[in-house]
PDB file of N, H, CA, C and O in Angstrom:
ATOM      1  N   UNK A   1       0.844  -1.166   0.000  1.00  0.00           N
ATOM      2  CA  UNK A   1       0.000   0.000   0.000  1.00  0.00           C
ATOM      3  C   UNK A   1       0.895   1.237   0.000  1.00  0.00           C
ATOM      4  O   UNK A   1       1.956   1.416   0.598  1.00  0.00           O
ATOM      5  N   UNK A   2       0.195   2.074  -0.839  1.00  0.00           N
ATOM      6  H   UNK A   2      -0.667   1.929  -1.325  1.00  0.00           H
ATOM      7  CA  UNK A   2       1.327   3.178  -0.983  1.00  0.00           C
ATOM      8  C   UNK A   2       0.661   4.409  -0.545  1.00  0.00           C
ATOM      9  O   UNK A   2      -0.557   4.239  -0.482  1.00  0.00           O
ATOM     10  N   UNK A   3       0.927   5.238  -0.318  1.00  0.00           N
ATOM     11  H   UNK A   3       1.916   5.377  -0.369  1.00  0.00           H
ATOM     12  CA  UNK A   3       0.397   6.744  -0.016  1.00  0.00           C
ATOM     13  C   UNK A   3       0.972   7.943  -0.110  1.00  0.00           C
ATOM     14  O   UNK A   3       1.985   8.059   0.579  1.00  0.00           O
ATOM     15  N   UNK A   4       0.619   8.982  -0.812  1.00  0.00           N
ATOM     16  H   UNK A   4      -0.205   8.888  -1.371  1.00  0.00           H
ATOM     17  CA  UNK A   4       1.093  10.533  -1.207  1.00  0.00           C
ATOM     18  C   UNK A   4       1.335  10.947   0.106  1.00  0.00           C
ATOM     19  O   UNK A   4       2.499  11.321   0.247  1.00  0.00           O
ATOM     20  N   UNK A   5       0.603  11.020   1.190  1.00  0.00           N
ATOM     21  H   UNK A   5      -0.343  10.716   1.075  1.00  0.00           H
ATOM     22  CA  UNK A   5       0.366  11.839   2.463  1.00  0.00           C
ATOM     23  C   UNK A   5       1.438  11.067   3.320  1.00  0.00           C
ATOM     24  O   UNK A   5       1.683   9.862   3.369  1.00  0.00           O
ATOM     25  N   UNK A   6       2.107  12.335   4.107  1.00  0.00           N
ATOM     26  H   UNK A   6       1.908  13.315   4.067  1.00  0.00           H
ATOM     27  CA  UNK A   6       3.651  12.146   4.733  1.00  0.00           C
ATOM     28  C   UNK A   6       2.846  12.238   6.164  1.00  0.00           C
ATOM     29  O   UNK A   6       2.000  13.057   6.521  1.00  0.00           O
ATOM     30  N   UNK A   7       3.433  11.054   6.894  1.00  0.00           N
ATOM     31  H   UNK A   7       4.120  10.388   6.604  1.00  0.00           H
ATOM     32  CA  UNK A   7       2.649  10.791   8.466  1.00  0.00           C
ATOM     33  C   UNK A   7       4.375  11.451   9.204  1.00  0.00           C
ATOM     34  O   UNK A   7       5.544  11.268   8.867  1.00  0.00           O
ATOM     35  N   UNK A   8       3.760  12.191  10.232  1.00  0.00           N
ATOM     36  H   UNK A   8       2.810  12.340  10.506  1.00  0.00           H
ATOM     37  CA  UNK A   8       5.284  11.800  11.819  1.00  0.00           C
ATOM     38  C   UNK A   8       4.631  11.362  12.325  1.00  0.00           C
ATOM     39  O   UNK A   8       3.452  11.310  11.975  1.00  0.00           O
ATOM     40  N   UNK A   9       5.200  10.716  13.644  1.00  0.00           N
ATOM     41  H   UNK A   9       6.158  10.758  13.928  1.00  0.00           H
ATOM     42  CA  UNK A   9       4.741  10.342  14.307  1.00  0.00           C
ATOM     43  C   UNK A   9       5.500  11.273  15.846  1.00  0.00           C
ATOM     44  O   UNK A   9       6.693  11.461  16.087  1.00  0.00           O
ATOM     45  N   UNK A  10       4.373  11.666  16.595  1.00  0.00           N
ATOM     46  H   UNK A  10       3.404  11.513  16.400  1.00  0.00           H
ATOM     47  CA  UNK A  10       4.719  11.807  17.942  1.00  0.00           C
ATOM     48  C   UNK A  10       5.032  11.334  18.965  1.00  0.00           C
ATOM     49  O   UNK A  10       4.010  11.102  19.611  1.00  0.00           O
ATOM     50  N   UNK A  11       6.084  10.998  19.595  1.00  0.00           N
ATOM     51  H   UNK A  11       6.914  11.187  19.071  1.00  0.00           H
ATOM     52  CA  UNK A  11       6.095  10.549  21.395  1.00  0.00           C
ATOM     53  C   UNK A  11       5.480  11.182  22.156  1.00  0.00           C
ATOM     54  O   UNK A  11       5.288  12.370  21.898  1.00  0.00           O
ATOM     55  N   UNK A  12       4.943  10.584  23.393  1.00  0.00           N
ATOM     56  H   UNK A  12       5.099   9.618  23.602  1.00  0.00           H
ATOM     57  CA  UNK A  12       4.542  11.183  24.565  1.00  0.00           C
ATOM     58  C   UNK A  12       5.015  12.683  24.923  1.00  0.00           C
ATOM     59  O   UNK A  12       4.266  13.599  25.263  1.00  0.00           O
ATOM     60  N   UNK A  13       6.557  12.748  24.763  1.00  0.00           N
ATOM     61  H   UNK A  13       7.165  12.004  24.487  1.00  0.00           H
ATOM     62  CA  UNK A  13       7.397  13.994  25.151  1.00  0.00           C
ATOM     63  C   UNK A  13       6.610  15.113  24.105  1.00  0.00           C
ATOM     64  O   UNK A  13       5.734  15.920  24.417  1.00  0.00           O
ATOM     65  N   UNK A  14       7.212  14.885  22.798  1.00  0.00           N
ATOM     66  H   UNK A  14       7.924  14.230  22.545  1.00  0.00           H
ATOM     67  CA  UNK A  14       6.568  15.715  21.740  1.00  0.00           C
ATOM     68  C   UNK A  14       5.357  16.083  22.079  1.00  0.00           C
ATOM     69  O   UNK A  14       5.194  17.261  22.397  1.00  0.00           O
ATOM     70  N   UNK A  15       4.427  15.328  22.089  1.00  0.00           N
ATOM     71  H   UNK A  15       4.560  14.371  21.830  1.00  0.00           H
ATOM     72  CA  UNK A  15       2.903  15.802  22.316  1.00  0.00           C
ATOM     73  C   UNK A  15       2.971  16.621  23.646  1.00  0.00           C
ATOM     74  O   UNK A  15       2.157  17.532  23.496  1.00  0.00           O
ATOM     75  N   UNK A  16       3.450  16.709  24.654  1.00  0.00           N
ATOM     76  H   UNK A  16       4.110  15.968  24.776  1.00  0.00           H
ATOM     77  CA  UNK A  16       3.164  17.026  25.748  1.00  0.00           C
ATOM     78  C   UNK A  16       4.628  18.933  25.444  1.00  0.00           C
ATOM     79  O   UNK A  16       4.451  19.897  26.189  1.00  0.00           O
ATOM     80  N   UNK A  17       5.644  18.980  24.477  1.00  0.00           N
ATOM     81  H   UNK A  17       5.788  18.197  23.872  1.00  0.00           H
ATOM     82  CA  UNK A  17       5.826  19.942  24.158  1.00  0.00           C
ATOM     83  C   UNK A  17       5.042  20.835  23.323  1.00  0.00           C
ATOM     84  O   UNK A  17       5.000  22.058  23.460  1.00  0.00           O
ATOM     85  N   UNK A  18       4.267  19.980  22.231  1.00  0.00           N
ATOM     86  H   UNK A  18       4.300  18.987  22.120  1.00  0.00           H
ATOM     87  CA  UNK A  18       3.459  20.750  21.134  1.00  0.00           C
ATOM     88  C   UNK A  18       2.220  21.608  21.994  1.00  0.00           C
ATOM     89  O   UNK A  18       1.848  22.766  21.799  1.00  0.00           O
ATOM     90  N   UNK A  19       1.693  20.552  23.073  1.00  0.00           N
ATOM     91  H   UNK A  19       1.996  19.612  23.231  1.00  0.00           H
ATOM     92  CA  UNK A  19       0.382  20.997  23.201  1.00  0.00           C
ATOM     93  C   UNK A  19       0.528  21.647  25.129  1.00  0.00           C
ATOM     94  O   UNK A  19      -0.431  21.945  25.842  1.00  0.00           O
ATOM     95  N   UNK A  20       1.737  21.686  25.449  1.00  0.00           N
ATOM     96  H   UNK A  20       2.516  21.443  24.870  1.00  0.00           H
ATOM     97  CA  UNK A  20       1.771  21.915  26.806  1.00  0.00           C
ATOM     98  C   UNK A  20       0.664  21.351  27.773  1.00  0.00           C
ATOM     99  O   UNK A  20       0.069  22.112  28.536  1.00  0.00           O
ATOM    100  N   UNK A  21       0.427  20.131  27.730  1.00  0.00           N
ATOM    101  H   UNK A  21       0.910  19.513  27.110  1.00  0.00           H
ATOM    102  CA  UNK A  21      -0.093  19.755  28.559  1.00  0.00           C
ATOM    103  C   UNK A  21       0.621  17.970  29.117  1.00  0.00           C
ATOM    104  O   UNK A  21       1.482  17.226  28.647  1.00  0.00           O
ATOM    105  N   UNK A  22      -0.289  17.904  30.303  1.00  0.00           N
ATOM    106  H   UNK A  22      -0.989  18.509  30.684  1.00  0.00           H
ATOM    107  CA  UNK A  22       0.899  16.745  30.947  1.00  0.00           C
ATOM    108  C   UNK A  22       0.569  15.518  30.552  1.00  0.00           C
ATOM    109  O   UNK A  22      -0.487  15.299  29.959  1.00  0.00           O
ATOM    110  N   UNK A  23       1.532  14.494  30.871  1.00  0.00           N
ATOM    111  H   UNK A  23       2.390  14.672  31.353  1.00  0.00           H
ATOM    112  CA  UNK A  23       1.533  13.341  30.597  1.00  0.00           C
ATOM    113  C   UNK A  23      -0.037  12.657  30.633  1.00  0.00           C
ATOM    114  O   UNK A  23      -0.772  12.235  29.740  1.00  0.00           O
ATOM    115  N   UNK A  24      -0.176  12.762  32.130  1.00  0.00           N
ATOM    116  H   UNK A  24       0.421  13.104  32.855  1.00  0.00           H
ATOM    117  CA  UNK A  24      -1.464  12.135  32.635  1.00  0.00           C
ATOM    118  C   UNK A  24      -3.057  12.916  31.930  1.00  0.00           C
ATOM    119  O   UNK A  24      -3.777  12.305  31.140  1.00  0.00           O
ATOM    120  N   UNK A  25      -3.279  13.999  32.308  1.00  0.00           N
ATOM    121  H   UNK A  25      -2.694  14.495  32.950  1.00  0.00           H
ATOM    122  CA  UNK A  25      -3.571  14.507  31.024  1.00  0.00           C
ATOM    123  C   UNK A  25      -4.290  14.368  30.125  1.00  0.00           C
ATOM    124  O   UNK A  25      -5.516  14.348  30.012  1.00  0.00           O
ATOM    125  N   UNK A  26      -3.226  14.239  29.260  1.00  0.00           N
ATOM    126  H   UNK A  26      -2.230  14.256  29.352  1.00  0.00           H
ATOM    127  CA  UNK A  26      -3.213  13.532  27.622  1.00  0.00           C
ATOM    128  C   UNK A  26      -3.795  12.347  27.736  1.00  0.00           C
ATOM    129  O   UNK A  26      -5.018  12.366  27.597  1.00  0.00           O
ATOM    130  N   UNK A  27      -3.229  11.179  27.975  1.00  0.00           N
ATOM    131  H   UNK A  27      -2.235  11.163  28.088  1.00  0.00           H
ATOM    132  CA  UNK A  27      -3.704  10.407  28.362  1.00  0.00           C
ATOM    133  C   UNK A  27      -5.364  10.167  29.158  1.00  0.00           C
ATOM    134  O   UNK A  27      -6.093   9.201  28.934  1.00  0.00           O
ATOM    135  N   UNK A  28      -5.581  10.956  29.809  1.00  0.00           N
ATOM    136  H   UNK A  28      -4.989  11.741  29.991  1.00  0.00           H
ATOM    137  CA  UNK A  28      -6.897  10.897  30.294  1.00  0.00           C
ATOM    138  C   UNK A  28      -7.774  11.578  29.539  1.00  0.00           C
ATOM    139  O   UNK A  28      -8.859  11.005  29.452  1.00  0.00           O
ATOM    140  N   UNK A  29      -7.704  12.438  29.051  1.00  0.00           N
ATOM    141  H   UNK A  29      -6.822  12.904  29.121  1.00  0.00           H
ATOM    142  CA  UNK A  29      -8.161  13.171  28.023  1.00  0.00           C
ATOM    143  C   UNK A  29      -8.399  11.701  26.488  1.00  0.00           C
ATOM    144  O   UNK A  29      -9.407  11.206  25.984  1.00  0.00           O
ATOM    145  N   UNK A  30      -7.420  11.565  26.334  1.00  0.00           N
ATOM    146  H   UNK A  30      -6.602  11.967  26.744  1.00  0.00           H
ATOM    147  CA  UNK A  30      -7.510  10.502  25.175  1.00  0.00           C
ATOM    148  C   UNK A  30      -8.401   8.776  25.595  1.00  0.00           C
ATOM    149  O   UNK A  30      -8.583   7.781  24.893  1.00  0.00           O
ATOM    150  N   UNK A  31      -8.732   9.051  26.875  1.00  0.00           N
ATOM    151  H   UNK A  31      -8.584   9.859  27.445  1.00  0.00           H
ATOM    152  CA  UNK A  31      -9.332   8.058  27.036  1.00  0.00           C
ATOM    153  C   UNK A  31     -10.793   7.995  27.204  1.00  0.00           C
ATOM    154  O   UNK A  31     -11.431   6.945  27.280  1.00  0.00           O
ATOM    155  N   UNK A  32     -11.255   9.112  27.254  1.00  0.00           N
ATOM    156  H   UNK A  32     -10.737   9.965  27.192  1.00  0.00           H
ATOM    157  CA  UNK A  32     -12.448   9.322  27.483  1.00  0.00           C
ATOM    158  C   UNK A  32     -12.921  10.034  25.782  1.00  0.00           C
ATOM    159  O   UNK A  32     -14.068  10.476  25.715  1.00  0.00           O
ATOM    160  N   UNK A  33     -12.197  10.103  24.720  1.00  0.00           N
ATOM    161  H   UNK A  33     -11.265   9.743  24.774  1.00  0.00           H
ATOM    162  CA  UNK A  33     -12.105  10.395  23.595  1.00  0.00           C
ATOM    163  C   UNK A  33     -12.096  12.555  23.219  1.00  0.00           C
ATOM    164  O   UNK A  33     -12.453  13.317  22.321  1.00  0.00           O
ATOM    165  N   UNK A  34     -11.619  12.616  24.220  1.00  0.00           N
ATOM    166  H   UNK A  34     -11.328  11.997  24.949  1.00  0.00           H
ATOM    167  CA  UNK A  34     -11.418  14.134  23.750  1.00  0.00           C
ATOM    168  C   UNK A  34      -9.935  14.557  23.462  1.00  0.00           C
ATOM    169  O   UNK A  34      -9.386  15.637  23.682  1.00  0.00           O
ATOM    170  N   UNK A  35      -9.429  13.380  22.899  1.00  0.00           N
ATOM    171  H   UNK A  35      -9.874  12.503  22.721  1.00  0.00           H
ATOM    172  CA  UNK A  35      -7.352  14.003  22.244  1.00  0.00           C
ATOM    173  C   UNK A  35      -7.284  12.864  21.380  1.00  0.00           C
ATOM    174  O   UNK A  35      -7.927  11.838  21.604  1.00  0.00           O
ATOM    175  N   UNK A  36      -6.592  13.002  20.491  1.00  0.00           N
ATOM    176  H   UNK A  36      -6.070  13.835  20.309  1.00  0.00           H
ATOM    177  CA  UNK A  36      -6.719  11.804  19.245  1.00  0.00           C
ATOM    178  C   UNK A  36      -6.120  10.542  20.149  1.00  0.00           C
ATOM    179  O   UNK A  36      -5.552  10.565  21.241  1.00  0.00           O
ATOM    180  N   UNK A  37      -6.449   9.483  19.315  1.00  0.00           N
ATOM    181  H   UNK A  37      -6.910   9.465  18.428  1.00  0.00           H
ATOM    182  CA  UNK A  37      -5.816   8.125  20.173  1.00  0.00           C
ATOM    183  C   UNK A  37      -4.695   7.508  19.886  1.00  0.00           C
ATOM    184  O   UNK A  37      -4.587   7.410  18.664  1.00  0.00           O
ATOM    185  N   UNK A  38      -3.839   7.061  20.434  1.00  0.00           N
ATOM    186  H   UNK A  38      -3.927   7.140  21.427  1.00  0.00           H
ATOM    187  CA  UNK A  38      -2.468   6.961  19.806  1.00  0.00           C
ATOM    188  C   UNK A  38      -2.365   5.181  19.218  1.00  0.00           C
ATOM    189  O   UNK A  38      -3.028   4.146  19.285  1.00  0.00           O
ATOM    190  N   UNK A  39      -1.304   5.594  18.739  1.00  0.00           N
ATOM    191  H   UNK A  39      -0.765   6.435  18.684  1.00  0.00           H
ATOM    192  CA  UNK A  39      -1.153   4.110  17.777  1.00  0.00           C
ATOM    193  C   UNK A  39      -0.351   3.048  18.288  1.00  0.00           C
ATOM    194  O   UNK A  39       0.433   3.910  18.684  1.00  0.00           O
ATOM    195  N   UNK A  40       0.098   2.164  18.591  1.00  0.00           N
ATOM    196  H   UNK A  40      -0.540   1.464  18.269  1.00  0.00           H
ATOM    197  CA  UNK A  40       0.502   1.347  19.350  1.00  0.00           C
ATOM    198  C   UNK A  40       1.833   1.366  18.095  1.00  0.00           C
ATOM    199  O   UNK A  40       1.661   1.665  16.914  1.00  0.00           O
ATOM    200  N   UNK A  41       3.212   0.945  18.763  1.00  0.00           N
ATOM    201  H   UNK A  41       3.351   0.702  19.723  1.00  0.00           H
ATOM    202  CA  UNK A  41       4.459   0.869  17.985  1.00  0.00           C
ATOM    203  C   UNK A  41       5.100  -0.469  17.447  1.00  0.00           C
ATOM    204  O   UNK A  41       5.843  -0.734  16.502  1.00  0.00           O
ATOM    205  N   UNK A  42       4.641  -1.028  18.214  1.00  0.00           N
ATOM    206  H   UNK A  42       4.038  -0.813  18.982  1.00  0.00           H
ATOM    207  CA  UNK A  42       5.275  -2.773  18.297  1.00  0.00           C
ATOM    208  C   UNK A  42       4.190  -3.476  18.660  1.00  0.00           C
ATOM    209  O   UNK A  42       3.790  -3.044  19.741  1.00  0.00           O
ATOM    210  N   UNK A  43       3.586  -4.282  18.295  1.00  0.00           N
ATOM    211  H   UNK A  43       3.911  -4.633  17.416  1.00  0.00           H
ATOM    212  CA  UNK A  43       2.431  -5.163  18.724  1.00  0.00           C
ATOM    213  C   UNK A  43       3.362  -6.042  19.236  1.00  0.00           C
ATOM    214  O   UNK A  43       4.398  -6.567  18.828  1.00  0.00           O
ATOM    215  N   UNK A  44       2.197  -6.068  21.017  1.00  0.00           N
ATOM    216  H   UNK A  44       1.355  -5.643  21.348  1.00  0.00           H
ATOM    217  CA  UNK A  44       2.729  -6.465  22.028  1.00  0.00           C
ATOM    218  C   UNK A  44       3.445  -5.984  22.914  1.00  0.00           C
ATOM    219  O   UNK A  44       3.799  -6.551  23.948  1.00  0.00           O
ATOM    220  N   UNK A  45       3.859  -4.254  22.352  1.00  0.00           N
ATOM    221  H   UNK A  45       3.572  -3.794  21.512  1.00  0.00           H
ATOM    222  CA  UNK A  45       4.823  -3.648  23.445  1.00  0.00           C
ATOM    223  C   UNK A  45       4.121  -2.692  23.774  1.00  0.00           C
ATOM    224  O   UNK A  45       2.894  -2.605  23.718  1.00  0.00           O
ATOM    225  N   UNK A  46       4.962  -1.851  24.170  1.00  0.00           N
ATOM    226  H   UNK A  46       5.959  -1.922  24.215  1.00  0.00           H
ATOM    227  CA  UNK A  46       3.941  -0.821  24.850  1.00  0.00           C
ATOM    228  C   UNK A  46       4.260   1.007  24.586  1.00  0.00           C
ATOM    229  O   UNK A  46       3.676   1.958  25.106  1.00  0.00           O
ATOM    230  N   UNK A  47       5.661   1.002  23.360  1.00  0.00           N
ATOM    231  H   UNK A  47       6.136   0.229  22.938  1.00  0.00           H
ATOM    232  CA  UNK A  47       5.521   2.275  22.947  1.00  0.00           C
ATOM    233  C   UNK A  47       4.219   2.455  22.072  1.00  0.00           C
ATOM    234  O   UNK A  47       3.572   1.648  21.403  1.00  0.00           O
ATOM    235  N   UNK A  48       4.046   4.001  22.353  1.00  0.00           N
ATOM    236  H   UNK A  48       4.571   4.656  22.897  1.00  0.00           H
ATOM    237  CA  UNK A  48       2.439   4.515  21.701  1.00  0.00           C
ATOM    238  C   UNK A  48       3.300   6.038  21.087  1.00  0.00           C
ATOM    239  O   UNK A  48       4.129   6.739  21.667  1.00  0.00           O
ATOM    240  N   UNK A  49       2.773   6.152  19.863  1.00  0.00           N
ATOM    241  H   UNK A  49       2.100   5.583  19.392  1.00  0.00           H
ATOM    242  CA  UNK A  49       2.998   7.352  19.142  1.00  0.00           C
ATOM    243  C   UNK A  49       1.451   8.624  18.983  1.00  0.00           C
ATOM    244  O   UNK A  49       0.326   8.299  19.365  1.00  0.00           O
ATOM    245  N   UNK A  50       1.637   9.437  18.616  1.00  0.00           N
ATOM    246  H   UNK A  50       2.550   9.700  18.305  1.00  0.00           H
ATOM    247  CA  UNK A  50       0.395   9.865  18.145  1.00  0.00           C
ATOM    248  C   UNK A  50       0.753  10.886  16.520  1.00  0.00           C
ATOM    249  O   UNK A  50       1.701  11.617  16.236  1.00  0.00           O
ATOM    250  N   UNK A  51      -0.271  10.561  15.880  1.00  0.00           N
ATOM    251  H   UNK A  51      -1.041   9.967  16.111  1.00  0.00           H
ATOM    252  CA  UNK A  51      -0.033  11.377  14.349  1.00  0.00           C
ATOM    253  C   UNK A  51      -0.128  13.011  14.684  1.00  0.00           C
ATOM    254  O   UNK A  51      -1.090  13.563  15.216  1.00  0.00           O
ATOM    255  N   UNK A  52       0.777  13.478  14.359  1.00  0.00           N
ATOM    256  H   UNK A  52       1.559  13.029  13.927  1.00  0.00           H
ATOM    257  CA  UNK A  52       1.118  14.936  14.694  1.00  0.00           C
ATOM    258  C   UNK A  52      -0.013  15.622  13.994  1.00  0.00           C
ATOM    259  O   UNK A  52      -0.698  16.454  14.588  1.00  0.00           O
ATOM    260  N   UNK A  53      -0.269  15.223  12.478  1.00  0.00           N
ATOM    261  H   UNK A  53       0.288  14.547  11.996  1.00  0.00           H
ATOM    262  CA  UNK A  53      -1.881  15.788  11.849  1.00  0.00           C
ATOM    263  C   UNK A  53      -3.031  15.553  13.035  1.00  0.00           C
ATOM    264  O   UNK A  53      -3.681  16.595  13.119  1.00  0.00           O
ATOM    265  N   UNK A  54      -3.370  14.851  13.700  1.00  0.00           N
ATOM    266  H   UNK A  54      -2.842  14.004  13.632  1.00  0.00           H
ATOM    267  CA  UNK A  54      -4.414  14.376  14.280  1.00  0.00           C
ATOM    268  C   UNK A  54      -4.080  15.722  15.456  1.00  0.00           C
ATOM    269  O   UNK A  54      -4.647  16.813  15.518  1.00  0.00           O
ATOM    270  N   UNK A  55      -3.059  15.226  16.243  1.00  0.00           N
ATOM    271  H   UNK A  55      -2.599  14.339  16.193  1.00  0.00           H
ATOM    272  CA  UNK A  55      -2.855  16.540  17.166  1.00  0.00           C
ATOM    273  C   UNK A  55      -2.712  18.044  16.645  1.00  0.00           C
ATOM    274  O   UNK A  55      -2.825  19.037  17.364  1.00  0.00           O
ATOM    275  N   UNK A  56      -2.451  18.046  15.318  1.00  0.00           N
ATOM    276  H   UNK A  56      -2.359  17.240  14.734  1.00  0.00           H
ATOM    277  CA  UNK A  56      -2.771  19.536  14.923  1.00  0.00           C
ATOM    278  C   UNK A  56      -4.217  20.292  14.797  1.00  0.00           C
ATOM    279  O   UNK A  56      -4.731  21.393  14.995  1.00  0.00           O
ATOM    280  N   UNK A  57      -4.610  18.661  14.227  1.00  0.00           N
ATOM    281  H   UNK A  57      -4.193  17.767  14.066  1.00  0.00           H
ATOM    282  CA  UNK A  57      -6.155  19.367  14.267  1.00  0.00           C
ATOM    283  C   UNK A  57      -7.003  19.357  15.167  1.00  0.00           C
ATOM    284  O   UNK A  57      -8.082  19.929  15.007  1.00  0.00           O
ATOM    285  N   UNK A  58      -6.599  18.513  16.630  1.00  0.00           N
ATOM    286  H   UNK A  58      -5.723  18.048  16.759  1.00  0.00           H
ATOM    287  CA  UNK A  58      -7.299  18.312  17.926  1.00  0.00           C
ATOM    288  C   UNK A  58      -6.841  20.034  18.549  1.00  0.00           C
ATOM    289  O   UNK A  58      -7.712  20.665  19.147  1.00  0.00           O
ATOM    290  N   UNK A  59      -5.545  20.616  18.353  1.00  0.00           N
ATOM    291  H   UNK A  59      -4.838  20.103  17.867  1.00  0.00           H
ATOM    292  CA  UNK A  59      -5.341  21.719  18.662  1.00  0.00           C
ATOM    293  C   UNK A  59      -6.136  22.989  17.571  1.00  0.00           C
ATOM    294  O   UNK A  59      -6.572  24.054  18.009  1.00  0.00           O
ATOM    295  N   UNK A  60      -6.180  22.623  16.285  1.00  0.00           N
ATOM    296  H   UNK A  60      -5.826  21.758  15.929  1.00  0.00           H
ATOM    297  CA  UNK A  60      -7.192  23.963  15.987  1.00  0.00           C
ATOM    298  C   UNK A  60      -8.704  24.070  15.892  1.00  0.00           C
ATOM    299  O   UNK A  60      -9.442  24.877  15.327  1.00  0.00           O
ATOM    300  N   UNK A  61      -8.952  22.830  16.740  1.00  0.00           N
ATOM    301  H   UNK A  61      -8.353  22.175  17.199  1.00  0.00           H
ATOM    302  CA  UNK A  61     -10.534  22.827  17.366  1.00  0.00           C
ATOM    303  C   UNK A  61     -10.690  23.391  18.023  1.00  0.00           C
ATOM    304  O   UNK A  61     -11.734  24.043  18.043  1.00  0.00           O
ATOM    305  N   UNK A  62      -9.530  23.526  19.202  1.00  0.00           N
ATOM    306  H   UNK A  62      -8.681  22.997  19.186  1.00  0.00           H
ATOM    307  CA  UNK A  62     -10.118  24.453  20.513  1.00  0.00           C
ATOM    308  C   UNK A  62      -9.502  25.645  20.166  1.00  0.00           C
ATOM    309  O   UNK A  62      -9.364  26.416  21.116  1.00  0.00           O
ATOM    310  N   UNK A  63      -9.069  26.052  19.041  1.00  0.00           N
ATOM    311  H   UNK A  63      -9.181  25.426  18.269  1.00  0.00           H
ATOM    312  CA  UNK A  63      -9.021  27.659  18.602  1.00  0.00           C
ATOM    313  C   UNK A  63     -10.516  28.121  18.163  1.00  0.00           C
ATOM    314  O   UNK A  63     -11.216  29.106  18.400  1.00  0.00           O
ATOM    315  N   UNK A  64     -10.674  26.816  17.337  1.00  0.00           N
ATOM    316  H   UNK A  64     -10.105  26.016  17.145  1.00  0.00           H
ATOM    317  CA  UNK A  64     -12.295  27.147  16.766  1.00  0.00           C
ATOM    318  C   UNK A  64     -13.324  27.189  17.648  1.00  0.00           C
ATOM    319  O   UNK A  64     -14.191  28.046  17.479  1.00  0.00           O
ATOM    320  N   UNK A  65     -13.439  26.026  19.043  1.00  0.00           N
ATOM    321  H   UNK A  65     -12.734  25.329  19.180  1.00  0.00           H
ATOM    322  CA  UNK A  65     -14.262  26.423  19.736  1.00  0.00           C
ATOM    323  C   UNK A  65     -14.097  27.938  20.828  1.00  0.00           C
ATOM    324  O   UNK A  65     -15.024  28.484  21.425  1.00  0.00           O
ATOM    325  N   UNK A  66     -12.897  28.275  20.831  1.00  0.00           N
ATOM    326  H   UNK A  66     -12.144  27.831  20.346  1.00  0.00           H
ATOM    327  CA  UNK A  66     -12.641  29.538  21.522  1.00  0.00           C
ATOM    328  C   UNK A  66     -13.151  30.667  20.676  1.00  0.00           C
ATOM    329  O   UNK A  66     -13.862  31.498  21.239  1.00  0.00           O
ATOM    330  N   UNK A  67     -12.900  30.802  19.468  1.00  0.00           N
ATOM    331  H   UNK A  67     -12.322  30.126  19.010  1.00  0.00           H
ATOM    332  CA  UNK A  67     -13.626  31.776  18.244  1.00  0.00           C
ATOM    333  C   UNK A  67     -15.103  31.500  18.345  1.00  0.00           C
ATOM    334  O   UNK A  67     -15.897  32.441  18.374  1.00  0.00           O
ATOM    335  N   UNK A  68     -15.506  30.240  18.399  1.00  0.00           N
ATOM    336  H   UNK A  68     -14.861  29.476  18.375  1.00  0.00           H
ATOM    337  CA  UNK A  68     -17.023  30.394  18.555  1.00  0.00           C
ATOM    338  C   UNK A  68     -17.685  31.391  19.934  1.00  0.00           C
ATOM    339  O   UNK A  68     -18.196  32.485  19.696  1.00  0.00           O
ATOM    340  N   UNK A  69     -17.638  31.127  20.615  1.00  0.00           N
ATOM    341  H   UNK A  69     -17.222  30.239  20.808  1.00  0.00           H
ATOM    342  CA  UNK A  69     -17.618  31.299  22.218  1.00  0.00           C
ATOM    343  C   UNK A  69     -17.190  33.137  22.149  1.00  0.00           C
ATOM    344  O   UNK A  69     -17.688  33.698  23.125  1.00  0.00           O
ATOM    345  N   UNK A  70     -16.691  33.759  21.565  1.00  0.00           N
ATOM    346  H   UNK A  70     -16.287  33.303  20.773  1.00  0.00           H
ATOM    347  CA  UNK A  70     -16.423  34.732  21.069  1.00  0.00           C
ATOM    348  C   UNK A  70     -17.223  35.910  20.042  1.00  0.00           C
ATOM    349  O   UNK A  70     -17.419  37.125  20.059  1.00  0.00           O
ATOM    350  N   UNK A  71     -17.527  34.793  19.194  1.00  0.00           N
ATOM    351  H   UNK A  71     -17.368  33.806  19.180  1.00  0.00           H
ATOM    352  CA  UNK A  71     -18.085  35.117  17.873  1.00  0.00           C
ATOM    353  C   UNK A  71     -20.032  35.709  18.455  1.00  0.00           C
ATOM    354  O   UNK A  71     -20.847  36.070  17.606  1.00  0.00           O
TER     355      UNK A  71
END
């Protein structure tokens, strides 16, 4: 399978620099489905990445819901 569209992938650290928020958090937030969900790295292990697109656009939602709320 091939694809035009260029993925990164995020670590825990990254996400928690991009979006200043904490470990636990993120994580809790992503579990109750309000932060994108991360992708597992190794089946069977336990690094988790998250798609930096997904977190870009989980971050210009709450610009948009702050502009609404405004508007």
């Amino acid at each position: 399978m091939t694809t035009s569209k260029s993925h990164r992938f995020l670590r825990i650290e990254d996400v928690m620099k991009k979006t200043r928020l904490s470990k636990s958090y993120i994580y809790a937030l992503a579990k109750t489905g309000g932060f994108p969900r991360s992708i597992k790295l190794v089946e069977g292990g336990t690094a988790v990445c998250w798609l930096e697109s997904e977190v870009d656009e989980w971050m210009e939602s709450k610009i948009q819901q702050r502009d609404e709320v405004v508007a």
